[in-house]
KOLMIDO-777924 format. One record per residue (C-alpha): residue in three letters; x, y, z. Coordinates in Angstrom, 1 decimal. Example, Ala and Ser with C-alpha at 12.3 -4.5 7.8 and 13.67 -1.06 7.14 Angstrom:
BEGIN
REC|residuo|east|north|up
REC|ala|12.3|-4.5|7.8
REC|ser|13.7|-1.1|7.1
//
This chain:
BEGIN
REC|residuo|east|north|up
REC|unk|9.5|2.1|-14.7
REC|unk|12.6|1.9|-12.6
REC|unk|11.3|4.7|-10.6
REC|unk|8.0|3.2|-10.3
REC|unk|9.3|0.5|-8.5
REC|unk|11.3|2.3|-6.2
REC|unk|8.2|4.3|-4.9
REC|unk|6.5|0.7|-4.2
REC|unk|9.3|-0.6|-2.4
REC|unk|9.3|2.2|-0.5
REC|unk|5.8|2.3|0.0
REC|unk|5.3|-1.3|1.5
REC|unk|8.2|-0.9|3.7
REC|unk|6.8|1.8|5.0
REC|unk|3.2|-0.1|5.5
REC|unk|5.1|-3.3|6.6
REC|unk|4.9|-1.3|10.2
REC|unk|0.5|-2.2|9.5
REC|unk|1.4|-5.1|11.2
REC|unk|3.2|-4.8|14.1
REC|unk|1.9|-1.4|15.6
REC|unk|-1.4|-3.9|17.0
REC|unk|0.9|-6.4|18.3
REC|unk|2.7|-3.1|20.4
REC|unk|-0.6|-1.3|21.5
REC|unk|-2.0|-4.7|22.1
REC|unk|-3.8|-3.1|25.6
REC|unk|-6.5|-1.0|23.0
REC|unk|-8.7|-2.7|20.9
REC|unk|-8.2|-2.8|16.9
REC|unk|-11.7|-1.1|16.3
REC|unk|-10.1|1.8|18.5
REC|unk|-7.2|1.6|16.9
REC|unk|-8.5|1.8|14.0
REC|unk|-10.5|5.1|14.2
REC|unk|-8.3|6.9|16.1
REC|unk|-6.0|6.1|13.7
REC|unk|-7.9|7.6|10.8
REC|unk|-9.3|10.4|12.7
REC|unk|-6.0|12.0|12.6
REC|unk|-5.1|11.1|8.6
REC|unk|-8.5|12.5|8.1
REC|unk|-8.4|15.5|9.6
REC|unk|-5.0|16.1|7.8
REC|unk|-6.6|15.3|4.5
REC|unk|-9.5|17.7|5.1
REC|unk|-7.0|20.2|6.0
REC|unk|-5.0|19.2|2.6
REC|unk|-8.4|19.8|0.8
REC|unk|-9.5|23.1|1.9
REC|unk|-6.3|24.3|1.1
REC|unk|-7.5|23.3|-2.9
REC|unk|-11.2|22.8|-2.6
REC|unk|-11.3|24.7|-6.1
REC|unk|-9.7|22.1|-8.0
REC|unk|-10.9|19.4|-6.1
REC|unk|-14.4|20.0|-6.9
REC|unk|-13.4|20.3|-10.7
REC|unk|-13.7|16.3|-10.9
REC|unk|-17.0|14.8|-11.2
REC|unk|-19.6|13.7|-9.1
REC|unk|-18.7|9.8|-10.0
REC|unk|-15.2|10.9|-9.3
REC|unk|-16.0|12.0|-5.9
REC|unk|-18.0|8.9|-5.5
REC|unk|-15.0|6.8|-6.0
REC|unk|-12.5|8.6|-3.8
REC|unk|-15.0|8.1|-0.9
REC|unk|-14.9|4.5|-1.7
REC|unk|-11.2|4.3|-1.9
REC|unk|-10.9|6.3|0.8
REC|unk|-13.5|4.5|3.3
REC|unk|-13.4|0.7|2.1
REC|unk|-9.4|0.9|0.8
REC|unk|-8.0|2.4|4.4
REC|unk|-10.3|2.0|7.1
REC|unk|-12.2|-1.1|6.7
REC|unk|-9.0|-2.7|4.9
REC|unk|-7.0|-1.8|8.1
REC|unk|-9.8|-2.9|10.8
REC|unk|-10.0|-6.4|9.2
REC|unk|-6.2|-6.9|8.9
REC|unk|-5.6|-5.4|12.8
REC|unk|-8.5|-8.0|13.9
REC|unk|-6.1|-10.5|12.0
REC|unk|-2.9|-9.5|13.6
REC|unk|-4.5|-9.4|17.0
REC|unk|-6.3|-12.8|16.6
REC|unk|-4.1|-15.0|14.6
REC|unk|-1.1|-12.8|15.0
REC|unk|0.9|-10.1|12.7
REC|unk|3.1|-13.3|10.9
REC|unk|0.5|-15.3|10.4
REC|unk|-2.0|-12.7|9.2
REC|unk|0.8|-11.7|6.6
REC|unk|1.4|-15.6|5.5
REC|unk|-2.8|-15.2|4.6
REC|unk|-2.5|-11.9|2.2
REC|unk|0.3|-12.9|0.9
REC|unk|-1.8|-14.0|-1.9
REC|unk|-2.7|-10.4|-2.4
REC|unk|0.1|-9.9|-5.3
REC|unk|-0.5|-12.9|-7.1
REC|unk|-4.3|-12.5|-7.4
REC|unk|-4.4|-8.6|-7.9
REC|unk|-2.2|-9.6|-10.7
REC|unk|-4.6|-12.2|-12.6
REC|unk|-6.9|-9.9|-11.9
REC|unk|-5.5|-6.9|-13.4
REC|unk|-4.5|-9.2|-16.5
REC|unk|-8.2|-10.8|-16.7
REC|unk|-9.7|-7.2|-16.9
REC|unk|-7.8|-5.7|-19.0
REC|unk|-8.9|-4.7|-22.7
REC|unk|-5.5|-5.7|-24.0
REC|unk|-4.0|-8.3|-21.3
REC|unk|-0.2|-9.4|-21.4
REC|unk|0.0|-12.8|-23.1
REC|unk|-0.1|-16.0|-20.5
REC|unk|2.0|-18.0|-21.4
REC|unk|5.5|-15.3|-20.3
REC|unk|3.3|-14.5|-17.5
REC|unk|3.0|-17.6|-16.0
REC|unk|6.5|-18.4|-15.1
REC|unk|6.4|-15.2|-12.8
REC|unk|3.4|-15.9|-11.7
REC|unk|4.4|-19.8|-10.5
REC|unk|7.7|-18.2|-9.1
REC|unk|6.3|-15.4|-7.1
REC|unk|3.4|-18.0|-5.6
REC|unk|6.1|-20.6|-4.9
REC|unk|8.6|-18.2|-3.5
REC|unk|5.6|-16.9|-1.1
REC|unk|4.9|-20.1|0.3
REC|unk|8.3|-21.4|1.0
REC|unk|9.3|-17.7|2.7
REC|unk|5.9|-18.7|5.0
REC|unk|6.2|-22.4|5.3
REC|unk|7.2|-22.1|8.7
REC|unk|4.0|-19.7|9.3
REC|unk|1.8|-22.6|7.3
REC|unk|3.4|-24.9|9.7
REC|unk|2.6|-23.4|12.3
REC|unk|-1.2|-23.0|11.0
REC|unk|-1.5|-26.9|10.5
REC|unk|-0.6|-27.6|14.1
REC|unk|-2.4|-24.9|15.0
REC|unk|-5.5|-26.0|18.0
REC|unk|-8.1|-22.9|16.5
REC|unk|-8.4|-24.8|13.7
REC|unk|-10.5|-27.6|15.3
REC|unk|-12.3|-25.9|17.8
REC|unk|-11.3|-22.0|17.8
REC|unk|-14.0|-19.1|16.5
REC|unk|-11.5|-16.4|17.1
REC|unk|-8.7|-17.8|15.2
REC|unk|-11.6|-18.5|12.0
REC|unk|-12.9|-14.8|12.6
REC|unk|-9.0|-13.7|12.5
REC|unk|-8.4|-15.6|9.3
REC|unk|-11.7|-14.6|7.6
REC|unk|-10.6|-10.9|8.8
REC|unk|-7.7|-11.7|6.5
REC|unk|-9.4|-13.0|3.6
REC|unk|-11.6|-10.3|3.4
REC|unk|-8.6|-7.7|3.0
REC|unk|-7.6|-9.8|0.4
REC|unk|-10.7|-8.7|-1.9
REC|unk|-10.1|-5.4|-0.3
REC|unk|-6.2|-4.7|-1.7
REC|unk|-7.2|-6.4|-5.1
REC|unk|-10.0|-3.9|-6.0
REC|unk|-8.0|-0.9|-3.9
REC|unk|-4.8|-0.5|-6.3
REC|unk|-6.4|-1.8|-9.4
REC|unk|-9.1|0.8|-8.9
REC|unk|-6.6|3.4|-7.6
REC|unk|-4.2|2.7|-10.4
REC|unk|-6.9|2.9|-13.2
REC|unk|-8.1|7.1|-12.3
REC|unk|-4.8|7.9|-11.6
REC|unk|-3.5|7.1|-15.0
REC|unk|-6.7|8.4|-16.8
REC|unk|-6.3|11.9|-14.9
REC|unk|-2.6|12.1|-15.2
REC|unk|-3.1|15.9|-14.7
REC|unk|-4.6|15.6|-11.4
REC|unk|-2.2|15.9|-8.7
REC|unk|-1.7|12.6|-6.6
REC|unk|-1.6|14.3|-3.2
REC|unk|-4.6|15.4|-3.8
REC|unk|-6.3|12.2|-5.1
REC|unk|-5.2|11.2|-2.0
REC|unk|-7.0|13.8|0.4
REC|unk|-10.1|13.3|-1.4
REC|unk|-9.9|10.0|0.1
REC|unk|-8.6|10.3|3.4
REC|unk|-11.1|13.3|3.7
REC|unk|-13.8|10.7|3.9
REC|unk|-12.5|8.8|6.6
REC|unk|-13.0|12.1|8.9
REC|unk|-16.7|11.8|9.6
REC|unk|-16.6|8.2|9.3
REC|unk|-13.8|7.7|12.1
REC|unk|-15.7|10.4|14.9
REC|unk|-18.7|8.8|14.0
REC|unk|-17.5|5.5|15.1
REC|unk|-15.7|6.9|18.4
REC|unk|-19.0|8.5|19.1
REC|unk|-20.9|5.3|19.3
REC|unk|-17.6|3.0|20.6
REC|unk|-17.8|2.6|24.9
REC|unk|-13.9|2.3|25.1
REC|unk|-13.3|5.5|23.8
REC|unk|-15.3|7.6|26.9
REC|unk|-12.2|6.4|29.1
REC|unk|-9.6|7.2|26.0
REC|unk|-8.1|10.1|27.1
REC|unk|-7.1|8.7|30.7
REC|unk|-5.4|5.6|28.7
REC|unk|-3.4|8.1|26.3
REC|unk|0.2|7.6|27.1
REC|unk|3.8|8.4|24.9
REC|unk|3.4|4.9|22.9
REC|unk|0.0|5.5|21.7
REC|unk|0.4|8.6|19.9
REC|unk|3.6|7.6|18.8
REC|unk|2.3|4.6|16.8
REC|unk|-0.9|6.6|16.0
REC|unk|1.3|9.5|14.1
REC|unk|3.3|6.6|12.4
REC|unk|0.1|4.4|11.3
REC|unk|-1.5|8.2|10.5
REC|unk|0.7|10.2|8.9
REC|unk|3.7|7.6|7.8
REC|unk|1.9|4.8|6.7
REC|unk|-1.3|6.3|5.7
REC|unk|-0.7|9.8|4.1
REC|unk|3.8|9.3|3.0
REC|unk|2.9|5.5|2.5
REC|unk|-0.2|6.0|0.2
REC|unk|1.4|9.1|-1.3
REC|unk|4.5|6.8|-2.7
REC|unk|2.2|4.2|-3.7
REC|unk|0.2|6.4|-6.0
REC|unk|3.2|8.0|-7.6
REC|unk|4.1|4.3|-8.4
REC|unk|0.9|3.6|-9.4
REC|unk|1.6|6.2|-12.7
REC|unk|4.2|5.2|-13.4
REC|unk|3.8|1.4|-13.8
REC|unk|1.3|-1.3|-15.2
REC|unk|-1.2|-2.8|-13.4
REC|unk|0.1|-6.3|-13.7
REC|unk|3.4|-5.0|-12.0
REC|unk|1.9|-3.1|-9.4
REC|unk|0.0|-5.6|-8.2
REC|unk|3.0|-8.0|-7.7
REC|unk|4.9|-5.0|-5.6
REC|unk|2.8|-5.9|-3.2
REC|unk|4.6|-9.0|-2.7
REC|unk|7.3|-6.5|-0.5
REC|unk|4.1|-5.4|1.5
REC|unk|4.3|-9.1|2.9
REC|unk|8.0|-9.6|3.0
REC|unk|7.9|-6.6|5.3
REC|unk|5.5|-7.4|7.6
REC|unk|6.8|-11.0|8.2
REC|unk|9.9|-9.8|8.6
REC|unk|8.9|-6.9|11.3
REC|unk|6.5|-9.7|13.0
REC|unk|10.0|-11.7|13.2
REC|unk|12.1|-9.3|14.6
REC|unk|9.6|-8.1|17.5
REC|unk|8.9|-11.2|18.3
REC|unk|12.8|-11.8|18.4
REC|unk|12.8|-14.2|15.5
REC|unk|15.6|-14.5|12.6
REC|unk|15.2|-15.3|8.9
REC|unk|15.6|-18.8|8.2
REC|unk|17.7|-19.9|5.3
REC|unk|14.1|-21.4|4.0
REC|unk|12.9|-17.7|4.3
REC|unk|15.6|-16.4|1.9
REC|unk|15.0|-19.2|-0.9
REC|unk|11.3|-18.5|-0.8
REC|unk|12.6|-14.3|-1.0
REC|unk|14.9|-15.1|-3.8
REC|unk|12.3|-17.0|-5.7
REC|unk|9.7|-13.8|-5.4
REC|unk|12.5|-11.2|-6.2
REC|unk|13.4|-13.3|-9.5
REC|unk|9.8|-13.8|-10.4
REC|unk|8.9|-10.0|-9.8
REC|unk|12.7|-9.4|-12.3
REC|unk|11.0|-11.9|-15.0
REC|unk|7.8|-9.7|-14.9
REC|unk|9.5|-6.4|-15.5
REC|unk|11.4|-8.0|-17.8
REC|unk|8.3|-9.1|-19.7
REC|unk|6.6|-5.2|-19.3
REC|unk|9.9|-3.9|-20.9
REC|unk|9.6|-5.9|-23.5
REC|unk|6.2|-4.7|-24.5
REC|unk|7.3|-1.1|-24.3
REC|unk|8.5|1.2|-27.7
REC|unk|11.9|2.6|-27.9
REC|unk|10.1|6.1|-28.4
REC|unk|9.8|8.3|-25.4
REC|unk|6.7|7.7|-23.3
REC|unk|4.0|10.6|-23.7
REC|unk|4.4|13.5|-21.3
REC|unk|1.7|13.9|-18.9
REC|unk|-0.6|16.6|-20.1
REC|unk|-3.6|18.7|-18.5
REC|unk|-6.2|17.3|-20.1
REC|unk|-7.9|14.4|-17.6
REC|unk|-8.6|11.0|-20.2
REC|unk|-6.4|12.7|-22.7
REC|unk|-6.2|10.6|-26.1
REC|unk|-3.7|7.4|-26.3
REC|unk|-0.9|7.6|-29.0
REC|unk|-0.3|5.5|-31.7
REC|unk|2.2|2.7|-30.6
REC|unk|1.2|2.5|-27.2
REC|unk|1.2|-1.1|-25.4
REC|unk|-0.6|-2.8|-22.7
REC|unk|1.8|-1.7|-20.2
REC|unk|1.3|1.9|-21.2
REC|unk|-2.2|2.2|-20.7
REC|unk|-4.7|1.7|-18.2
REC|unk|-6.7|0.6|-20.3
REC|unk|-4.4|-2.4|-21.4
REC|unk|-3.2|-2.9|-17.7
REC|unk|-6.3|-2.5|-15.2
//
């Protein structure tokens, strides 16, 4: 598990960078962003899948389905909405809104599961990790309830609405993403992966086909741009998504779904320091509570595990559970 958690920390530092990339190429729009951005992880990921096209087509149809889903809905509409939020409400404020991401995905996950994780342990967590978010954005809330849009302002609503919606987006994404990988633990993650981001291709050129501002794109092009394009592209999209789905097999669903909580820490904390802002002493207390409230929550998974040796992965896709297992073993018990 401990390795689990290292991959997820790792992954939502890396994706932390989501947030402030629209606040540096501020002179393009997000819907360009956006699909230039996933023209070039497509194109990777359909390089990625030629390369294993035999193995790839081994899954099912319904499989397939699903990637495309993932792939379209989980990356490209999920980052369009939260780029519409950063550019209208602004990267720290859009991170204060899905910062609820981790506490919801995590009710969800328990509320589905066939064999949930008892309530009463869980709630403590729960209460801390909640709290702890909105203390380590109650300068962000603040700064909302002052805030002029909200009497009279259409772009800020369509920027917070842009939030909310990747909200739903990041709570079906890893509990749905979590759930295959663990049932085909003989399928190789990378792969997973490229199935989705292979999607995105004809999707993203599509869109730049039909999208006026990208006729003059190539005159615009300059050092910066394709910088933050490679980063959002291949860091955050293909290295980012590859250490989140190696987490994703190696943890429960409940616990996964609060790692996300470093997602947000990271992109407040970017947002801060290019805007040239330091972490308040009220930020730290709110980052203390969520760190001891994600602790409790291992704590409580640990708990539920056997002192036997997890099962090895093994070829066979939806291979049969052994006796013994727990909640936090299983997809089943965890999704």
């Amino acid at each position: 598990m401990l390795t689990g958690i290292l991959f997820a920390l790792a992954a939502c530092l890396v994706w932390g960078s989501t947030y402030v990339a629209p606040l540096i190429l501020s002179d393009y729009s997000p819907v360009l962003i956006t699909l230039v951005r996933y023209t070039v992880f497509g194109a990777v990921c359909v390089a990625f899948v030629a390369s294993q096209l035999r193995r790839a087509l081994r899954t099912s149809a319904r499989d397939r389905l699903l990637a495309v889903a993932l792939g379209i809905v989980g990356n490209l509409i999920y980052f369009w909405l939260i780029t519409e939020a950063v550019v209208r409400v602004g990267g720290a404020v859009a991170g204060a809104f899905t910062s609820m991401i981790p506490v919801v995905c995590t009710i969800t996950a328990n509320l589905t599961a066939r064999r949930p994780l008892p309530w009463k342990p869980l709630a403590l967590p729960l209460v801390m990790i909640l709290g702890g978010l909105v203390v380590f954005n109650a300068e962000e809330f603040a700064r909302l309830e002052g805030h002029a849009f909200f009497a009279s302002g259409a772009d800020f609503a369509l920027g917070v609405a842009a939030a909310l919606g990747s909200v739903a987006i990041w709570t079906w994404f890893p509990l749905s993403n979590s759930r295959w990988l663990r049932e085909h633990p003989g399928f190789p993650g990378s792969l997973w992966l490229a199935m989705q981001g292979a999607a995105l291709l004809p999707v993203s050129l599509a869109g730049l086909a039909f999208l006026p501002e990208a006729s003059g794109l190539l005159g615009r092009i300059n050092a910066t741009f394709i910088f933050w394009i490679f980063v959002m592209a291949i860091g955050c999209s293909w290295v980012g998504n590859a250490l989140w789905n190696a987490a994703s097999r190696r943890m429960p669903a409940v616990l996964i779904g609060q790692m996300l909580v470093f997602e947000t820490l990271a992109a407040v904390l970017y947002a801060s320091l290019w805007q040239g802002e330091t972490v308040t002493l009220t930020a730290a207390v709110g980052l203390a509570a969520e760190l001891l409230g994600i602790a409790l929550t291992v704590r409580l998974c640990s708990a539920q595990e056997p002192p036997s040796e997890a099962p090895k992965e093994g070829p066979n896709d939806g291979a049969a559970k052994k006796v013994g297992e727990t909640p936090c073993q299983t997809s089943s018990g965890c999704v």
